[in-house]
matplotlib code that plots the C-alpha trace (Angstrom):
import matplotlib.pyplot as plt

x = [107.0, 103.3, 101.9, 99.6, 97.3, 97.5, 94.7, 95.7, 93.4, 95.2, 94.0, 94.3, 94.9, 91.5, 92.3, 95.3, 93.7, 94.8, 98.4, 98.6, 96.9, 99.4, 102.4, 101.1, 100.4, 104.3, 106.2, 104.2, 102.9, 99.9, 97.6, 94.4, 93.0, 89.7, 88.7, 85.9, 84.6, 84.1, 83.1, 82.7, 85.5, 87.8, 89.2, 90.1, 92.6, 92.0, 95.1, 96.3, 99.4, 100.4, 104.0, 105.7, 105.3, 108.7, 108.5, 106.0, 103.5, 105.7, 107.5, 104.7, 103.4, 106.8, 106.8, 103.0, 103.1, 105.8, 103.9, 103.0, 99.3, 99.2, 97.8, 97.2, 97.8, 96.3, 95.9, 92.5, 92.7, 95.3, 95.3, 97.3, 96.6]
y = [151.0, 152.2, 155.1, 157.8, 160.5, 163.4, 166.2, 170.0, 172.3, 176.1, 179.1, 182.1, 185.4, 187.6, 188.1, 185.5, 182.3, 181.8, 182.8, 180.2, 177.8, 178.3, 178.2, 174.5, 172.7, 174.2, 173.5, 170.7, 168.2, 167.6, 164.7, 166.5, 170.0, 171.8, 175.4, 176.4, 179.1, 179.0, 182.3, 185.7, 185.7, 183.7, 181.0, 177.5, 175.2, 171.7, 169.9, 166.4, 164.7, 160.8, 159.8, 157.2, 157.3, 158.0, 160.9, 162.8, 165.2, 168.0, 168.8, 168.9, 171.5, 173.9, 174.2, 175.0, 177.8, 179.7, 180.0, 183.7, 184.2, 181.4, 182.5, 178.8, 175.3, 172.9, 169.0, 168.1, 163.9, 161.4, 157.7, 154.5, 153.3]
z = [225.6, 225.2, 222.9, 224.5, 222.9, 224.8, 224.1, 225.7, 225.4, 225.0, 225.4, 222.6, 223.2, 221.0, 217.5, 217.3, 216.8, 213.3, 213.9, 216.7, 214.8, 212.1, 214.3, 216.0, 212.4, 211.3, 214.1, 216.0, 213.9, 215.7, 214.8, 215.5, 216.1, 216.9, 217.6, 220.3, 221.4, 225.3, 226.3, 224.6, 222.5, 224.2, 222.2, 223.1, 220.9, 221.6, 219.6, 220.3, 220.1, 220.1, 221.4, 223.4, 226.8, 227.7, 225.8, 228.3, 227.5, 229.7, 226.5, 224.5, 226.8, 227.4, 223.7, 223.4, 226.5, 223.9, 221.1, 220.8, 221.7, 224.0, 227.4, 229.3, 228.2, 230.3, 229.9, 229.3, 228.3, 228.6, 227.2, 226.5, 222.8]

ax = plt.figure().add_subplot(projection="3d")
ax.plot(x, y, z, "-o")
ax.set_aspect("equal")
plt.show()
């Protein structure tokens, strides 16, 4: 079985960054995250998590598009470690 990172990058509603950013480290346990600013005011979340491959990253996802604030999750890297 073989461990991959998986970095999404999700999208923040104006004025709710810190909430969802909240709600990720509490309920998530990521092992990284990083805020950007990509346009005028729109916020992007950049949060990675490692897990067996069997796991998926499909679940990682479901559970990030709930998060109220949330707009989009897309993947943006995958890797074997």
């Amino acid at each position: 079985m073989s461990t991959v990172a998986t970095v999404f990058k999700v999208y923040v509603e104006p004025g709710k960054e810190t909430e969802v950013l909240d709600n990720i480290k509490k309920t998530m346990n990521p092992k990284a995250m990083q805020s950007d600013e990509v346009a005028f005011g729109i916020k992007v979340i950049k949060v990675m998590f490692v897990h067996e491959d069997q796991e998926g990253s499909t679940l990682f996802e479901e559970k990030l598009r709930k998060i109220n604030g949330v707009t989009e999750v897309e993947v943006d890297q995958e890797s074997l470690l």
